[in-house]
C-alpha positions as CSV (number, residue, x, y, z in Angstrom):
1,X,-61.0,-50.8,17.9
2,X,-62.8,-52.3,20.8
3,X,-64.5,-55.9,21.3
4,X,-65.8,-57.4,24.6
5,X,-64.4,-60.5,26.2
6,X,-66.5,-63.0,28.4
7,X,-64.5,-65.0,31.3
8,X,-66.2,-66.7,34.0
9,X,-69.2,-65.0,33.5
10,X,-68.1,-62.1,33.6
11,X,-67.7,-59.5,30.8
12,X,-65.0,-56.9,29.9
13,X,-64.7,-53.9,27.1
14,X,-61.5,-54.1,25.7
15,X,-60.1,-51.2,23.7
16,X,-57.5,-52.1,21.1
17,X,-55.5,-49.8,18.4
18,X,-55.7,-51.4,15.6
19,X,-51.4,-51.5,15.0
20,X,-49.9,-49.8,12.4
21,X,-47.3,-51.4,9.7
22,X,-43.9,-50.6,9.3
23,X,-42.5,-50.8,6.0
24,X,-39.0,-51.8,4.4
25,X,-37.6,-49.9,1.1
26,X,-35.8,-51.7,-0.8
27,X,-34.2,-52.2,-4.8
28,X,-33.0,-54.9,-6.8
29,X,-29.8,-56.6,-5.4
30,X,-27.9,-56.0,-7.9
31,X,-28.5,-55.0,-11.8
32,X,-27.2,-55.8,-14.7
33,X,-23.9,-54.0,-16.4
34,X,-24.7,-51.7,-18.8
35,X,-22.7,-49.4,-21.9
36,X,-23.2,-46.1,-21.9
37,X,-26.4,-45.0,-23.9
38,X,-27.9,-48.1,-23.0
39,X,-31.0,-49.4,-20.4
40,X,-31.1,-50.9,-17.4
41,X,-33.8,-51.9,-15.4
42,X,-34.3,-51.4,-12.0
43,X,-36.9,-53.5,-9.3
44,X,-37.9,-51.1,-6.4
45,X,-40.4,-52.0,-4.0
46,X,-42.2,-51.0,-0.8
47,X,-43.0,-53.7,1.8
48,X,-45.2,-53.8,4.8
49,X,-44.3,-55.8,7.2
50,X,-46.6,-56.9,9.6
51,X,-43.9,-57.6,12.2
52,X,-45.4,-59.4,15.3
53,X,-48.2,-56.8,15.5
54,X,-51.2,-58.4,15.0
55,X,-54.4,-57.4,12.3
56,X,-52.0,-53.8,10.9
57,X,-53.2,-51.6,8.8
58,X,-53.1,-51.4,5.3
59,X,-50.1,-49.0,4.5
60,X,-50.3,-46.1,2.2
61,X,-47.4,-44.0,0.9
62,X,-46.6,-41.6,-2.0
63,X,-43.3,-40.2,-3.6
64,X,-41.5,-43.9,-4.1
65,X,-38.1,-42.6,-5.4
66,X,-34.8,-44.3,-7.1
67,X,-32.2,-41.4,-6.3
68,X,-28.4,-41.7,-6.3
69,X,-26.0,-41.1,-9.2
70,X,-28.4,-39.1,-12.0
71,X,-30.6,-37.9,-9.6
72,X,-34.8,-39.0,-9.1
73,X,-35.2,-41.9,-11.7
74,X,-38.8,-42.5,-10.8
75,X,-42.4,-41.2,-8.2
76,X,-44.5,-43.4,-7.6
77,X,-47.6,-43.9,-5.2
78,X,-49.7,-46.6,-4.2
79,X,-51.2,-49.1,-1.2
80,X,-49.2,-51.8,0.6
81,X,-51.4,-54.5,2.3
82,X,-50.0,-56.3,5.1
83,X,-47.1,-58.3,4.6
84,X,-47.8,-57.5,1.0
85,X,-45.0,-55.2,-1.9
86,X,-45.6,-53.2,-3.9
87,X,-42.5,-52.6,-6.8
88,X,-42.1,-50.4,-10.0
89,X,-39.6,-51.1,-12.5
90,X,-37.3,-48.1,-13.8
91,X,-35.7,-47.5,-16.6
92,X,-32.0,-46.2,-16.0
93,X,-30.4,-45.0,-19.5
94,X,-27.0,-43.6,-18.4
95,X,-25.0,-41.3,-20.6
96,X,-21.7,-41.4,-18.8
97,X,-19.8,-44.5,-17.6
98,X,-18.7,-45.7,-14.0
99,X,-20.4,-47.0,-11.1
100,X,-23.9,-45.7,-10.1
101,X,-25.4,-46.4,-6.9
102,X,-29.7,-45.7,-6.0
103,X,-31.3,-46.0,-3.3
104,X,-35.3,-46.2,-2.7
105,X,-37.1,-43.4,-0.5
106,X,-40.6,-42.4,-0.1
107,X,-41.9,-38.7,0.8
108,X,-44.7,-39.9,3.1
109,X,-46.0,-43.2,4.4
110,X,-49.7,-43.4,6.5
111,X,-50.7,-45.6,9.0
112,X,-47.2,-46.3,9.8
113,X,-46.3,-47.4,13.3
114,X,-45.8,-44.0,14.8
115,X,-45.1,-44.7,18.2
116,X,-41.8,-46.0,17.7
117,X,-39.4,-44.9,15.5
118,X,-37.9,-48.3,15.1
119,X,-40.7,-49.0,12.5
120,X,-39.7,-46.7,10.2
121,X,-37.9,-49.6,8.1
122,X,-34.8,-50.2,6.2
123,X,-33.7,-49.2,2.8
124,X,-31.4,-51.4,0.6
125,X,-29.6,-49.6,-2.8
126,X,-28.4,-51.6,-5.8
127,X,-25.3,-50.0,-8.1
128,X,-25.3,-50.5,-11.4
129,X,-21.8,-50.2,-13.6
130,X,-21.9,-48.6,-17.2
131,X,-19.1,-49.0,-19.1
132,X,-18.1,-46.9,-22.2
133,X,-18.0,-49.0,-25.9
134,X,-14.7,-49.1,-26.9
135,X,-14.7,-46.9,-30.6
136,X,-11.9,-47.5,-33.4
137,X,-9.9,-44.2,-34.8
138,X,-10.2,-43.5,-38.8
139,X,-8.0,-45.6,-40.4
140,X,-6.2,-44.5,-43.7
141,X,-8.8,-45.0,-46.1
142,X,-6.0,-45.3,-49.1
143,X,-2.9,-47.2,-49.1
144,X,-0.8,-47.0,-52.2
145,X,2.3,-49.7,-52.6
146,X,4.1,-47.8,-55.1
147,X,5.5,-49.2,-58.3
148,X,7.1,-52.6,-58.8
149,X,8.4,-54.5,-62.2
150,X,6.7,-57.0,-63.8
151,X,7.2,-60.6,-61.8
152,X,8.1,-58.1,-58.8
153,X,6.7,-58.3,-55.5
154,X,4.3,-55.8,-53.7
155,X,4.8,-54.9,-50.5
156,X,2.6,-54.2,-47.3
157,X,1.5,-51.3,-45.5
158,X,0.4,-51.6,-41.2
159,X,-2.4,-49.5,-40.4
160,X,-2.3,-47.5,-37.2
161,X,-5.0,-48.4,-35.3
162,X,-6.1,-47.3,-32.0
163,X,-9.2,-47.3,-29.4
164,X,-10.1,-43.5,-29.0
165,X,-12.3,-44.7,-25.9
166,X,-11.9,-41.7,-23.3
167,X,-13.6,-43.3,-19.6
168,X,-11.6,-44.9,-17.1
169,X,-9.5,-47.5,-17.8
170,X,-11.9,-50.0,-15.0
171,X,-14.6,-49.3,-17.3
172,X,-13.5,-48.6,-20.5
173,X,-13.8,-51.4,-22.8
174,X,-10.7,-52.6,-25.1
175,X,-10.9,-52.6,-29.0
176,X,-11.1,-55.8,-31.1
177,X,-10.4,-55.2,-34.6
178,X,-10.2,-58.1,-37.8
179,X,-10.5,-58.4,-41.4
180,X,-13.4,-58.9,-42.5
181,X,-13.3,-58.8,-46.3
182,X,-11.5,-58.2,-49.3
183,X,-11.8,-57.7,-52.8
184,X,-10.1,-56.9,-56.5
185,X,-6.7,-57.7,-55.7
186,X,-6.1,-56.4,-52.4
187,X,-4.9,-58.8,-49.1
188,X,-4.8,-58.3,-45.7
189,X,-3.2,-60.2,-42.2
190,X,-3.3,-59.8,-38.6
191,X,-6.1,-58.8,-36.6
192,X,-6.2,-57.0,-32.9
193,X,-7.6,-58.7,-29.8
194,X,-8.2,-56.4,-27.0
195,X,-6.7,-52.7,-27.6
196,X,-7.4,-50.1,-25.0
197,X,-6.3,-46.5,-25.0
198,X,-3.2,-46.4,-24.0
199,X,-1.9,-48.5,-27.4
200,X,-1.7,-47.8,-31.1
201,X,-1.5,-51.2,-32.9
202,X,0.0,-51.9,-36.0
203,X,-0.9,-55.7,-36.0
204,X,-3.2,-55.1,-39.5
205,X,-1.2,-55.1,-42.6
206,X,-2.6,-54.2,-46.1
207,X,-1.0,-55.5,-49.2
208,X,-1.7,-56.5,-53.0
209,X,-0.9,-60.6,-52.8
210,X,2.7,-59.9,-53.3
211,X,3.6,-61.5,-56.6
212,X,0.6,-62.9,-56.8
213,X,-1.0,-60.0,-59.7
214,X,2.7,-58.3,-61.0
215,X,2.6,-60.9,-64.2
216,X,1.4,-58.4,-66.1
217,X,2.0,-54.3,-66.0
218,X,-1.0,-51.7,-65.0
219,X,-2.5,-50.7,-62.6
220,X,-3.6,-53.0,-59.8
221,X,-6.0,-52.1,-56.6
222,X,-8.6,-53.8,-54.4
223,X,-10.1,-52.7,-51.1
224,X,-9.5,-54.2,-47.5
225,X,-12.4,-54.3,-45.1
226,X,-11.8,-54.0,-41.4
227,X,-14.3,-54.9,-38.4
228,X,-14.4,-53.6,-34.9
229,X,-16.4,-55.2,-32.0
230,X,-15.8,-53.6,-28.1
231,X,-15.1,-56.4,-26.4
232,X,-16.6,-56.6,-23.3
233,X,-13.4,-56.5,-21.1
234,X,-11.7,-53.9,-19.9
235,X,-8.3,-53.8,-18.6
236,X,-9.4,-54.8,-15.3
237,X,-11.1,-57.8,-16.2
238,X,-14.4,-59.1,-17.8
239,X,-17.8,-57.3,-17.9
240,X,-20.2,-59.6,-18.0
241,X,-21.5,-58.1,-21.4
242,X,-21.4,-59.4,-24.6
243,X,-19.0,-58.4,-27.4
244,X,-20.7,-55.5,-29.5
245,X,-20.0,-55.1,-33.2
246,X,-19.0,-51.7,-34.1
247,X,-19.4,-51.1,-37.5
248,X,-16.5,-51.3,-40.4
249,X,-14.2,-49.2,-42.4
250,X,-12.9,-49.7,-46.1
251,X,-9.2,-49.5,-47.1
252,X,-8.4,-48.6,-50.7
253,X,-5.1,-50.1,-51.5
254,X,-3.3,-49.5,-54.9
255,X,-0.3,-50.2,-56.6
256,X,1.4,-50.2,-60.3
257,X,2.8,-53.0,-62.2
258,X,5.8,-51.6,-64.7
259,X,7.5,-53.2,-67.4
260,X,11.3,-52.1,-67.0
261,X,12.9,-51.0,-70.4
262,X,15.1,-53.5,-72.2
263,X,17.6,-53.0,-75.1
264,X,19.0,-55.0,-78.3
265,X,22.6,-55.9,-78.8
266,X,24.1,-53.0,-80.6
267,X,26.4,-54.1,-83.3
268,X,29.9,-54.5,-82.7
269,X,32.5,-54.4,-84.4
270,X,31.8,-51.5,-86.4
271,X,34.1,-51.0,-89.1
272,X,35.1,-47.5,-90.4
273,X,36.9,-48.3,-93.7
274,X,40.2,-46.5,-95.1
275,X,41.6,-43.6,-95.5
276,X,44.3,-41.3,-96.7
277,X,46.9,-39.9,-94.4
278,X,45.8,-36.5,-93.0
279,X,42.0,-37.6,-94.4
280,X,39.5,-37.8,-91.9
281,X,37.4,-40.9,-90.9
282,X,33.6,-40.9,-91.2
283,X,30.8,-41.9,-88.5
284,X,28.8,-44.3,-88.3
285,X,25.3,-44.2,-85.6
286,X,24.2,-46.7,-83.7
287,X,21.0,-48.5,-84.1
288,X,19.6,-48.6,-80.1
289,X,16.1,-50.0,-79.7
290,X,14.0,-50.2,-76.9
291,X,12.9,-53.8,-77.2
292,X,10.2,-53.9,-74.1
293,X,6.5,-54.2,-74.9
294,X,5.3,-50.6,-75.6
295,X,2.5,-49.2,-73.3
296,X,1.7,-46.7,-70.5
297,X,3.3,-48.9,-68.3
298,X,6.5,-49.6,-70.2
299,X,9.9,-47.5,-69.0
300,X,11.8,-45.6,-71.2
301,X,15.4,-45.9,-72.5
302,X,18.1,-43.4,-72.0
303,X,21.5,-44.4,-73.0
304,X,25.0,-42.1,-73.2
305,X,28.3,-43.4,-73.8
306,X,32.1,-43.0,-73.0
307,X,35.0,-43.7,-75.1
308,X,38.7,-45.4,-74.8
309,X,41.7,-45.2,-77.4
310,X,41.2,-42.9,-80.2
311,X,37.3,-43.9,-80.5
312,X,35.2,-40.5,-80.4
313,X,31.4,-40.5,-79.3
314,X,28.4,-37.7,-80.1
315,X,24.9,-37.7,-78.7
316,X,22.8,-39.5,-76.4
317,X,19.8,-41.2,-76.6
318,X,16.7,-40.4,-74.1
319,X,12.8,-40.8,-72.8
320,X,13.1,-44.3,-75.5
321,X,10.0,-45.9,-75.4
322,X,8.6,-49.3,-75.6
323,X,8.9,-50.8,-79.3
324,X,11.0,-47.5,-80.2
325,X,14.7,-47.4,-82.1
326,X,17.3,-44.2,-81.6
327,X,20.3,-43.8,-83.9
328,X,21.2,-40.3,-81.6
329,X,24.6,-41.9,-81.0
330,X,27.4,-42.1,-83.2
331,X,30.9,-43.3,-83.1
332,X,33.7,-42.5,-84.9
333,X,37.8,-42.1,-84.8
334,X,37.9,-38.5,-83.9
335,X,40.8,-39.3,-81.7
336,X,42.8,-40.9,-84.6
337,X,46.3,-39.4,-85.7
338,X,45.4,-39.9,-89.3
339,X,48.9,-38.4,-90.4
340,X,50.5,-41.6,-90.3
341,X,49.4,-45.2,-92.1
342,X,48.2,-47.9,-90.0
343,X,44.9,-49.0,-88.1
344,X,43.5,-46.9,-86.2
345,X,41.0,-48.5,-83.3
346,X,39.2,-47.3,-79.8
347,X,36.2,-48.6,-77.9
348,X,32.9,-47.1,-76.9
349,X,31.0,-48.1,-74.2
350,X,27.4,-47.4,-74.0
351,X,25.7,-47.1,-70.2
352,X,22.0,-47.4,-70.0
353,X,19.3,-46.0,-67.7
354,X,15.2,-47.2,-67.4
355,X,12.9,-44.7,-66.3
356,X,9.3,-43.4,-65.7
357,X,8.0,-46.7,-62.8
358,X,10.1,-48.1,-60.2
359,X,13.8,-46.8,-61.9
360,X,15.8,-49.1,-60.4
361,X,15.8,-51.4,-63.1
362,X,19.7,-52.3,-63.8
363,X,20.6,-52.8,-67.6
364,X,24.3,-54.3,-68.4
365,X,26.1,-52.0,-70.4
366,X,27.3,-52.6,-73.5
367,X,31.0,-52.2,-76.1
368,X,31.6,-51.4,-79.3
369,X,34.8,-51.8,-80.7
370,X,35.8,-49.4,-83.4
371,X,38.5,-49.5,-86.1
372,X,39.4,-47.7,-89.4
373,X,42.8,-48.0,-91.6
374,X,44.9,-45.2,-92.9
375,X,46.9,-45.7,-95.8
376,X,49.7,-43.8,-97.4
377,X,49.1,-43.0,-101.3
378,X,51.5,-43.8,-103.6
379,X,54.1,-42.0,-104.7
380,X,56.5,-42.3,-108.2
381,X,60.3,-41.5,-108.9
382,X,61.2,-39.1,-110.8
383,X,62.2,-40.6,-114.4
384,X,64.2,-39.1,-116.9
385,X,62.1,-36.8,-119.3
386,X,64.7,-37.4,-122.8
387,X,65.0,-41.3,-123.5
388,X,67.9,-41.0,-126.4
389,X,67.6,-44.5,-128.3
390,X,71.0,-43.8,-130.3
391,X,71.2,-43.9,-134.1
392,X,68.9,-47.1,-135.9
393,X,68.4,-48.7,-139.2
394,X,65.0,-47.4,-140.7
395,X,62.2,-50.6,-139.7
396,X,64.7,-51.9,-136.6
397,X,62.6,-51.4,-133.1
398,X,64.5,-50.6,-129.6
399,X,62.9,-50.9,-126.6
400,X,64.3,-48.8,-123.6
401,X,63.0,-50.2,-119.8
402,X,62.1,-47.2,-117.7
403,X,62.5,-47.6,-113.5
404,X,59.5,-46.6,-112.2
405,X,59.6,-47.5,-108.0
406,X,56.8,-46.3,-105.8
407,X,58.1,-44.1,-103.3
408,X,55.9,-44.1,-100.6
C-alpha cells in the first residue's frame, strides 16, 4: 500500500506493506473426563493476532486439525479477522480408556507474516482421560438352602461377586453393588462399596428369613434383586464423574420346609400268657404308627429292633408315612427254655430312623418288656387198681378213701 504524507510543505510517497497476521493454534484447556463409549467435546480455535503490526490482514487458513491419540478428529477451513478466532467444536467418542492427548494444526495459513518465522504462532493441546465402566460378573442366578424341619432355620448363601473391568487400574473404575429388591420369601444383606479387579467379594448374602416361613412344611422360594453402579473412582482416586447405574441381576433362592416323622408309644408290657413245659410261646406284633401329619413333605418312619434276655424279635418296619400304622415287628420268647416251669421275660428295644428331607431328625428309642409263664402239668400217683372192702352185711355201705397226690 502506499499514501502520501505532507510536512512543511513538502510532500512524500510512502510505500507501505500492508503487515501480515500471525496466528496462534490452540484447544480447550482442559476437557471433561469421559467413560469409554462416551462423548466429549472439544473447543479448537484459530486466532490472529494482530501483534504490534499495525492494519494486518485478514488471515485465511484450511485443514484445522485435532490430532493426537485416535488420530484426525476434525478439518476445518475458514477466515480469521484481526485479532479475531475462529473455533470448531469436536466430538471425541473414545472406545478404549486412558489418557488422550490432541493438539490443533492447520495445513496452510495465507497472509501470514512470512518474513519472519517467529510469526508462525503457538499451539496449545488439551488431554482428555476415558475411563472404562466398571461391569459386574454373572452371579448365580439360583441358590437353593436345602431342606430344614418345620420351626427350623434356613440358612444363607454369599454370592461371589466380582468387577470383570479389564483397563488399568488408574482408570478403571471400581464396582458398587446392593440389594435392591426382594420378593416371595426370599432376604438378602450386605452390599459392596467400591470393588475393583483384583477382588472377588462375598459381602452379599442370600437367604429365606431364617425361621421366619419354616412354620409350616413345603416348598418355600423368593427372588433377590441385586444392583450395580461403577462408581466413578478408581483405585487411584476420584474421577470427577458421576456414579453410573449398571443395570441388575435376579437371584432365585429356594428351600424346603419338612415335617420330621414322629411315633406313638408302643405298648409295653406285653404279656405272652402260659404255657406248658416244652410248649412254645406265641408272638405278638407291635402296633408302630407314624403319627406326623401326612403330606409330600412329611418323613417317613423306619424302625428295627434288638433284643435282651430270652425276648426274640422278627421284622422291621420301613418308608412309614405320615398318618400310617406298621405291625411288621413282632416280639416274642424265642429265647425261652420252655422245659422248665417259671416266667420267662426279655426286653426289646426298638431304634427309629426319619427319612426322605433333612434326615437328621433324632427320635428316642423305645422298650418293650416281654414276659410269658410256663407251667408244669399235673401229674397223679399211681392208685391201687383192686379196692377189697372185706365181707358186709347185705344194705351196710363202706367207704374206702383213695390217696390221690399230684405228682408234679
Amino acid at each position: 500500500g502506499f499514501w502520501l504524507s505532507t510536512n512543511g510543505g513538502s510532500t512524500s510517497l510512502i510505500l507501505n506493506y500492508a503487515p501480515s497476521a500471525t496466528y496462534n493454534l490452540s484447544a480447550a484447556a482442559s476437557a471433561a473426563a469421559i467413560r469409554v463409549g462416551g462423548t466429549s467435546t472439544i473447543t479448537a480455535s484459530v486466532t490472529s493476532s494482530t501483534a504490534t503490526l499495525t492494519n494486518p490482514d485478514t488471515m485465511s487458513y484450511t485443514g484445522l486439525v485435532l490430532s493426537g491419540g485416535l488420530g484426525a478428529l476434525s478439518s476445518t477451513s475458514g477466515t480469521v479477522a484481526p485479532g479475531v478466532s475462529s473455533s470448531g467444536n469436536v466430538a471425541f467418542t473414545p472406545v478404549g480408556s486412558g489418557s488422550f492427548t490432541f493438539s490443533p494444526s492447520v495445513s496452510t495459513a495465507t497472509n501470514v507474516n512470512i518474513l519472519t518465522s517467529a510469526n508462525a504462532g503457538t499451539n496449545s493441546g488439551v488431554t482428555v482421560s476415558v475411563y472404562n465402566p466398571a461391569s459386574a460378573n454373572s452371579a448365580v442366578s439360583t441358590v437353593s438352602l436345602g431342606n430344614v424341619y418345620a420351626s427350623g432355620t434356613f440358612g444363607t448363601q454369599a454370592l461371589s461377586i466380582w468387577n470383570t473391568g479389564t483397563a488399568a487400574a488408574a482408570y478403571q473404575e471400581g464396582l458398587a453393588a446392593t440389594i435392591s429388591g426382594t420378593s416371595g420369601q426370599a432376604s438378602g444383606s450386605g452390599s459392596v462399596t467400591n470393588l475393583f479387579t483384583s477382588s472377588t467379594s462375598t459381602a452379599i448374602s442370600v437367604g429365606l428369613g431364617g425361621s421366619v416361613n419354616t412354620g409350616s412344611a413345603g416348598v418355600k422360594s423368593g427372588t433377590v434383586t441385586l444392583g450395580f453402579t461403577s462408581t466413578g473412582t478408581t483405585s487411584v482416586g476420584a474421577t470427577g464423574l458421576s456414579p453410573l447405574a449398571l443395570g441388575s441381576q435376579s437371584v432365585a433362592v429356594t428351600g424346603t420346609v419338612w415335617n420330621a416323622a414322629a411315633v406313638n408309644a408302643i405298648t409295653s408290657p406285653v404279656t405272652l400268657g402260659n404255657v406248658r413245659v416244652s410248649g412254645t410261646f406265641g408272638t405278638q406284633a407291635l402296633s408302630i404308627q407314624n403319627t406326623a401329619a401326612s403330606g409330600s413333605f412329611t418323613e417317613v418312619l423306619g424302625a428295627t429292633g434288638s433284643t435282651s434276655g430270652q425276648a426274640s424279635l422278627t421284622g422291621s418296619v420301613a418308608g412309614l408315612a405320615g398318618g400310617g400304622t406298621s405291625t411288621a415287628i413282632s416280639v416274642g420268647l424265642g429265647g425261652a427254655n420252655t422245659s422248665t416251669a417259671g416266667v420267662k421275660s426279655g426286653s426289646a428295644t426298638i431304634s427309629f430312623t426319619s427319612t426322605g428331607g433333612p434326615g437328621t431328625a433324632v427320635i428316642s428309642n423305645q422298650t418293650v418288656a416281654i414276659s410269658g409263664t410256663v407251667w408244669n402239668p399235673a401229674a397223679a400217683n399211681s392208685i391201687s387198681g383192686t379196692i377189697d372192702l372185706g365181707t358186709v352185711l347185705k344194705g351196710t355201705s363202706l367207704s374206702q378213701a383213695l390217696s390221690v397226690t399230684n405228682t408234679a
